[in-house]
C-alpha positions as CSV (number, residue, x, y, z in Angstrom):
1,X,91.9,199.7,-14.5
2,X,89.6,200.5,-18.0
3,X,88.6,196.4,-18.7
4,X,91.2,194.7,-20.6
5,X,91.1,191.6,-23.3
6,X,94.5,190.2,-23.7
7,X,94.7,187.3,-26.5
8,X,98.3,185.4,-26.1
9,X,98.8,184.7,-29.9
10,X,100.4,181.0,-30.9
11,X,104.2,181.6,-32.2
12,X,105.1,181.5,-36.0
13,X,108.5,180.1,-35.3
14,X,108.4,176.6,-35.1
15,X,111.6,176.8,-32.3
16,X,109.9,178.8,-30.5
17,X,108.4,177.2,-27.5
18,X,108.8,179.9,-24.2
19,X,105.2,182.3,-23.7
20,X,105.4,186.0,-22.2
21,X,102.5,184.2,-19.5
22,X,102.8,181.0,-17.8
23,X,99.6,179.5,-16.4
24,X,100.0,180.8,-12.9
25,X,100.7,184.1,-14.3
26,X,97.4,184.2,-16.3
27,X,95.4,183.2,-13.4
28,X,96.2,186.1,-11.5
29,X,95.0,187.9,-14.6
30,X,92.1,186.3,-15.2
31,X,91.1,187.3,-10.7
32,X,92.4,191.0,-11.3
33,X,89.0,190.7,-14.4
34,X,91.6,190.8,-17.3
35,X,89.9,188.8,-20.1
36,X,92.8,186.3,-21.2
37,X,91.9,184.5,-24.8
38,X,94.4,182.0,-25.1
39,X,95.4,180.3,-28.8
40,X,96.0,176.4,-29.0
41,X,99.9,176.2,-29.4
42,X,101.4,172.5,-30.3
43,X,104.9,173.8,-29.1
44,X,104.3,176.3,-26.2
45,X,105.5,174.4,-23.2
46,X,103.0,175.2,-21.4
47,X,99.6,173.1,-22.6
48,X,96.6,174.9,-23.2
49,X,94.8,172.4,-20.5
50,X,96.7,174.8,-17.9
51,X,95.5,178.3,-19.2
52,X,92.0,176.8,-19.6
53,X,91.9,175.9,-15.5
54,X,93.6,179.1,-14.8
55,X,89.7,180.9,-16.5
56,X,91.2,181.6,-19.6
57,X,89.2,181.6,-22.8
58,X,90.6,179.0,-25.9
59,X,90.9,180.1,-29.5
60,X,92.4,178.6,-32.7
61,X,96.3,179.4,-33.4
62,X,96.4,182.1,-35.8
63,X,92.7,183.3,-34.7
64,X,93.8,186.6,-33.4
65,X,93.8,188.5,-37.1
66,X,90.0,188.0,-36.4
67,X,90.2,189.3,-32.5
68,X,87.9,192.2,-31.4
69,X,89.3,195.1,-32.1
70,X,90.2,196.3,-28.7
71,X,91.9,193.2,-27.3
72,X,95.5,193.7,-26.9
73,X,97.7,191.1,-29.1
74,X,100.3,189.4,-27.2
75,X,103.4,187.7,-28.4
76,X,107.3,187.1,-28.3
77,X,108.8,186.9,-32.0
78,X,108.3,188.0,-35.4
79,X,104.6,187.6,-37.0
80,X,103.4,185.6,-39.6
81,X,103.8,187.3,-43.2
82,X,99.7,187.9,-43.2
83,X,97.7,190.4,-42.4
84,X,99.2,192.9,-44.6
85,X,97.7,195.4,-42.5
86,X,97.7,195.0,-38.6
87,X,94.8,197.0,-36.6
88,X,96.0,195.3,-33.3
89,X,97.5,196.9,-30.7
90,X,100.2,194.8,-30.4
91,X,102.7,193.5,-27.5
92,X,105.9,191.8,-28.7
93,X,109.6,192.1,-29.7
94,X,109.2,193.8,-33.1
95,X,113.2,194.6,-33.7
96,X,112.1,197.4,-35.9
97,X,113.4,200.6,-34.4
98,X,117.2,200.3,-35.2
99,X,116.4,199.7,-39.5
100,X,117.2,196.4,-39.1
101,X,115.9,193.9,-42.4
102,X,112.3,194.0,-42.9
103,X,111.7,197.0,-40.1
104,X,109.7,198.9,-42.9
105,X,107.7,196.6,-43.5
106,X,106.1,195.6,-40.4
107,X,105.9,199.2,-39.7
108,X,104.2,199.8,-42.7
109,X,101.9,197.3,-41.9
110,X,100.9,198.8,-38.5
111,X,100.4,202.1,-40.7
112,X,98.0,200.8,-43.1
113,X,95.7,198.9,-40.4
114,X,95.9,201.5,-38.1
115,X,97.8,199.4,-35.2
116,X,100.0,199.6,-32.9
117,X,102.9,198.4,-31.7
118,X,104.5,197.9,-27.8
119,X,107.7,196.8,-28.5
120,X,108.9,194.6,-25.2
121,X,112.4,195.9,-26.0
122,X,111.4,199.6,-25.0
123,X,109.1,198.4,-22.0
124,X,111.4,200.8,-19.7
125,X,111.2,202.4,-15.9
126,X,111.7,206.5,-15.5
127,X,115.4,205.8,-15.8
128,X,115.4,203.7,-19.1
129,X,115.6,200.2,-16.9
130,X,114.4,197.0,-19.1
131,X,110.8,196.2,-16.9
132,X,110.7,192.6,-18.7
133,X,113.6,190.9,-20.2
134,X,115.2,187.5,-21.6
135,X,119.1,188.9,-21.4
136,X,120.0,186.8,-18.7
137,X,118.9,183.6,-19.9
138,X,120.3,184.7,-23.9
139,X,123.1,185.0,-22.2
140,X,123.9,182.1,-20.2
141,X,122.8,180.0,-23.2
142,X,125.0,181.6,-25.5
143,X,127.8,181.0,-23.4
144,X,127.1,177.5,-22.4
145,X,126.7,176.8,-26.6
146,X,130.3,178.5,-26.9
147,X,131.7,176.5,-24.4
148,X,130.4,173.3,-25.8
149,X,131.2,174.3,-29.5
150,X,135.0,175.5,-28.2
151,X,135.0,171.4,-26.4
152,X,133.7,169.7,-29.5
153,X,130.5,168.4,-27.4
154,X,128.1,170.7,-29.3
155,X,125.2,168.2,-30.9
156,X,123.1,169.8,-33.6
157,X,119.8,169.7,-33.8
158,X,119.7,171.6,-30.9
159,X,116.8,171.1,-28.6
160,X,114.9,172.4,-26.0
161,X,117.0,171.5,-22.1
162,X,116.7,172.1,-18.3
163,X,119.3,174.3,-16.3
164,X,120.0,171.6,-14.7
165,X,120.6,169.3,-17.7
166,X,122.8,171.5,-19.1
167,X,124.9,172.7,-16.2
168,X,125.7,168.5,-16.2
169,X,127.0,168.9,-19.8
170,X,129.3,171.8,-18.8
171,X,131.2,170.6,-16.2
172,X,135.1,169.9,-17.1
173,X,135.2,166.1,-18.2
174,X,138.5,164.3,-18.4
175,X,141.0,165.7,-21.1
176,X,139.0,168.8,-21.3
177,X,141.8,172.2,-22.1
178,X,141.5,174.5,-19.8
179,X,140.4,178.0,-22.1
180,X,140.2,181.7,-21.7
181,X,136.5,183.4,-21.9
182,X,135.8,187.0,-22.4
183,X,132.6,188.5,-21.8
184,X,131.3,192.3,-23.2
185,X,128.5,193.8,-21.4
186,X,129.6,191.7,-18.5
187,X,127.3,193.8,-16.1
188,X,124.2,193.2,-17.7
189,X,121.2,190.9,-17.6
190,X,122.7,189.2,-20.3
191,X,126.4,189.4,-19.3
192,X,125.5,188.1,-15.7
193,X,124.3,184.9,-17.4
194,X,127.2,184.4,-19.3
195,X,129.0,184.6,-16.5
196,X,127.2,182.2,-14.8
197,X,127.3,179.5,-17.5
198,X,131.2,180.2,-17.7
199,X,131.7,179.9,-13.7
200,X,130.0,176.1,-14.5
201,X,132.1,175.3,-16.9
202,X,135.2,175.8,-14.3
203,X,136.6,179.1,-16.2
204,X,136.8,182.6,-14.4
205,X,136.0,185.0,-17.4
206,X,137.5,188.4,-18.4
207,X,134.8,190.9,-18.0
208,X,134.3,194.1,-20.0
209,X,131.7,196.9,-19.6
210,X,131.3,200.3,-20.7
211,X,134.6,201.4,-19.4
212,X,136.6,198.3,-21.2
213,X,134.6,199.3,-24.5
214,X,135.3,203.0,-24.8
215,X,138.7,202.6,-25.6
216,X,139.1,198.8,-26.8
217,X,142.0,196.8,-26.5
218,X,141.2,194.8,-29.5
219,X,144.8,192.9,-29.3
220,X,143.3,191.2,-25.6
221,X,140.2,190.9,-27.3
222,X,141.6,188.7,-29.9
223,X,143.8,187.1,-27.2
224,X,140.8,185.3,-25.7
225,X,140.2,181.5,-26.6
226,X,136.1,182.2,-26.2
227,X,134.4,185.5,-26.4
228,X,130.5,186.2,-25.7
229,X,129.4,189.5,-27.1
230,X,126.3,190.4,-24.6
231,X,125.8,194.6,-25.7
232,X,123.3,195.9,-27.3
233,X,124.3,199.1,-28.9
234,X,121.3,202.5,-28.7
235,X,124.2,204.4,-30.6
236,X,126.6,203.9,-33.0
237,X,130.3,202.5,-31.2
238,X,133.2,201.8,-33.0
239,X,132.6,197.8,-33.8
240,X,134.6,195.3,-31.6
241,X,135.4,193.3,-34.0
242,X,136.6,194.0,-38.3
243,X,137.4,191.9,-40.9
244,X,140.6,192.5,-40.4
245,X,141.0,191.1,-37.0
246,X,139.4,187.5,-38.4
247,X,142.2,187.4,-40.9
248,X,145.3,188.0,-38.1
249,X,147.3,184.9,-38.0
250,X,148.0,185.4,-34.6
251,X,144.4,185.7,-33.7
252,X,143.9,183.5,-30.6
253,X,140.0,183.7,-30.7
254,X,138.4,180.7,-31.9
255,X,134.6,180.5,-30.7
256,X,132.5,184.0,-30.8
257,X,129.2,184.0,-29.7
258,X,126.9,187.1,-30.2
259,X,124.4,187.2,-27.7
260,X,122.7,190.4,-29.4
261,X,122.7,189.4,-32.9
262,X,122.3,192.8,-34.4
263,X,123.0,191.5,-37.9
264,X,121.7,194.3,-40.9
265,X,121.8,197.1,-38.2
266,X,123.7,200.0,-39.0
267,X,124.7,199.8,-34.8
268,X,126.0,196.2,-35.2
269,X,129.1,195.9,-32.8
270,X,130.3,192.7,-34.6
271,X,129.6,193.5,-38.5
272,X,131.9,190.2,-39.4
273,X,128.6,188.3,-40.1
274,X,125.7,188.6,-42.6
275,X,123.5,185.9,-41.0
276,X,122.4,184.3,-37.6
277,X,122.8,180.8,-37.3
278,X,120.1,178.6,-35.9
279,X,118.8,174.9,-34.0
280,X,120.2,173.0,-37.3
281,X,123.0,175.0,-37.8
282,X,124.3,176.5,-34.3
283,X,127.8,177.0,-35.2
284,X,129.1,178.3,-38.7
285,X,133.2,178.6,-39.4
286,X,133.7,182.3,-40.1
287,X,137.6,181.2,-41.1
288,X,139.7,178.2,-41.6
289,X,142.9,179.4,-40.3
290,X,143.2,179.8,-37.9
291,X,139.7,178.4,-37.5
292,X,137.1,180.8,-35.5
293,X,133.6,179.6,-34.8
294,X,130.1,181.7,-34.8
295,X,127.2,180.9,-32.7
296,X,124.4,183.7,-33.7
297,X,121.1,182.4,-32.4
298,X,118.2,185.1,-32.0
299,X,116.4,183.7,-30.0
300,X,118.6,181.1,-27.4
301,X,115.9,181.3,-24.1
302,X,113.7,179.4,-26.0
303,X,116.4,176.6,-25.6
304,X,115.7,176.6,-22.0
305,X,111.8,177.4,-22.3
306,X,110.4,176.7,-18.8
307,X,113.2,178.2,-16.6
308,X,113.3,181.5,-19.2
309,X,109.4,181.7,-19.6
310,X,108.9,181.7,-15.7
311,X,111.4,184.0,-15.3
312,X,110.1,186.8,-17.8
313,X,106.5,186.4,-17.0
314,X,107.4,187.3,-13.7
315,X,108.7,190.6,-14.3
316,X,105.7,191.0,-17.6
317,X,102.6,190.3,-14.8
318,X,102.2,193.3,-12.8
319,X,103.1,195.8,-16.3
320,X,100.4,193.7,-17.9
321,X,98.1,194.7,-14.8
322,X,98.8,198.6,-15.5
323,X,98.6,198.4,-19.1
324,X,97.4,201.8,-20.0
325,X,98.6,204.8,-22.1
326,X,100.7,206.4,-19.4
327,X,103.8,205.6,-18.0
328,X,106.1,202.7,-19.4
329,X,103.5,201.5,-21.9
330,X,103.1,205.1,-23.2
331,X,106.8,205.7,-23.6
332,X,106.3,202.4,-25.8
333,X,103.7,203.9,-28.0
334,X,105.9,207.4,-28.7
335,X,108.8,205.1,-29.5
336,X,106.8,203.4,-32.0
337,X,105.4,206.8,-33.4
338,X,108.8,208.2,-33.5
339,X,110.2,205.2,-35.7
340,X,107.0,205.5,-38.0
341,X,107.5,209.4,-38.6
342,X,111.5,208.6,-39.0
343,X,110.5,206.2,-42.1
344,X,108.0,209.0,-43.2
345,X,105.3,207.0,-41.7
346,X,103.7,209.7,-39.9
347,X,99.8,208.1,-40.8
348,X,100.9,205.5,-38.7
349,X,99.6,207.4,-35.6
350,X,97.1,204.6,-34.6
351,X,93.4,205.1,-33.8
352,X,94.4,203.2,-30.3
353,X,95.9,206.0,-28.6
């Protein structure tokens, strides 16, 4: 492989504690002659003692606006407000290709420096299979924060857990109701998690796929105590849920939890919302009566940062170690072309290719 110079950026988000490379991952970078600059990250749960004995090379958080040009920028969430122009090539979850809020503008930011962007949601195989993913952690999390919001044992602040710790938390105390849980998108990543968390809490969930969904029974929807929403929608469906459906009285749904949190997107499945929740806020009443319950958190693996981390670098390693502008990672580059040219972006062909 052409020499590579990754630089694993520290996160904006304060919340945001999980990294796309754990230590043990970056050694075997670092041996395959990967240069791996590493920022100082005060919440990254991994500590930058670890990447330093794995061979990795130290810089300042924030310190990649000043990288080489050629090193690759690598990252999970949403960057920082500056540059205004980005002339990176860079690696993270940019939740720009479906017009969600602000997708111009980071666009337009990669067309004025001459960047580029590898959005991880697009990192696909030959037949459109996510390579690198969070979904099943999202959506175990999601569920076990429904559970616990539907049992009146969900504590905010929330904060960062084990697996372990919070399997102990969803077990069926004394006095606890039994409830009925639906899952959507129950066969994938995502929807396998939920599952999981719901098997913990001793309930046996209704599960929906694409078959369920293309002609929705929206009266057993609504006859659900808990429902996880775990799709993510390429194409515009019919929504599962309307205003409409909140206000019926005899609407037996009382905690929703949307895994995807699509909000602003024109392909938003559950357009009852206009705004996630988050740690301080997990849970916001969407009505009074009869009561029903949001939990919208955009990014819940960082709740569980080691096992999800682990888990994702995994999969992200041996992509990393092909990282070229062929095959996966060149399907990621056209995608970002084709959303720049569908804004009438078409400058923001970037010198990288």
């Amino acid at each position: 492989m052409t020499e590579l110079h990754l630089w694993l950026r520290h996160e904006a988000r304060t919340t945001e504690r999980r990294t796309p490379i754990v230590p043990s991952d970056a050694r075997r970078l670092v041996d395959s002659g990967v240069t791996l600059t590493v920022e100082e990250s005060p919440q990254r749960i991994f500590p930058i003692e670890q990447y330093a004995a794995a061979g990795c090379r130290i810089a300042p958080a924030g310190s990649w606006v000043s990288a080489p040009e050629d090193a690759v920028i690598l990252g999970l969430k949403e960057l920082p407000d500056d540059p205004p122009e980005l002339r990176h090539r860079h690696i993270f979850f940019g939740h720009a290709y479906k017009r969600q809020p602000g997708a111009a503008e980071l666009l337009g930011r990669f067309a004025a420096g001459g960047g580029a962007l590898f959005d991880l949601e697009y990192l696909e195989d030959d037949e459109g299979r996510r390579l690198a993913a969070f979904g099943f952690w999202a959506g175990y999390l999601g569920a076990a924060l429904a559970v616990l919001q539907h049992r009146g044992r969900l504590a905010a602040p929330l904060t960062p857990t084990t697996q372990q710790e919070l399997d102990e938390l969803l077990r069926p105390a004394a006095g606890d109701e039994e409830f009925t849980a639906l899952v959507i998108g129950a066969l994938g990543r995502s929807g396998r998690g939920a599952r999981l968390a719901f098997h913990a809490a001793g309930a046996e969930p209704t599960c929906w796929d694409l078959a369920e969904t293309r002609d929705l029974d929206r009266r057993a929807l609504l006859d659900h105590d808990v429902m996880v929403n775990a799709v993510l929608a390429t194409t515009p469906i019919p929504p599962f849920l309307r205003e409409e459906d909140l206000d019926d009285p005899t609407r037996r749904l009382r905690t929703l939890c949307d895994v995807t949190c699509d909000v602003g997107s024109p392909l938003n499945v559950l357009p009852v919302y206009d705004r996630t929740t988050d740690w301080d806020e997990p849970a916001r009443r969407l009505r009074e009566e009869p009561p029903l319950d949001l939990i919208a958190i955009d990014n819940l693996p960082s709740l569980l940062p080691l096992e999800s981390s682990a888990d994702f670098s995994g999969s992200l390693l041996p992509q990393l170690l092909e990282f070229g502008v062929g095959g996966p990672w060149g399907r990621c580059l056209d995608r970002f072309h084709r959303a720049c040219r569908e804004l009438g972006m078409a400058e923001g062909e970037s010198r990288h290719d």
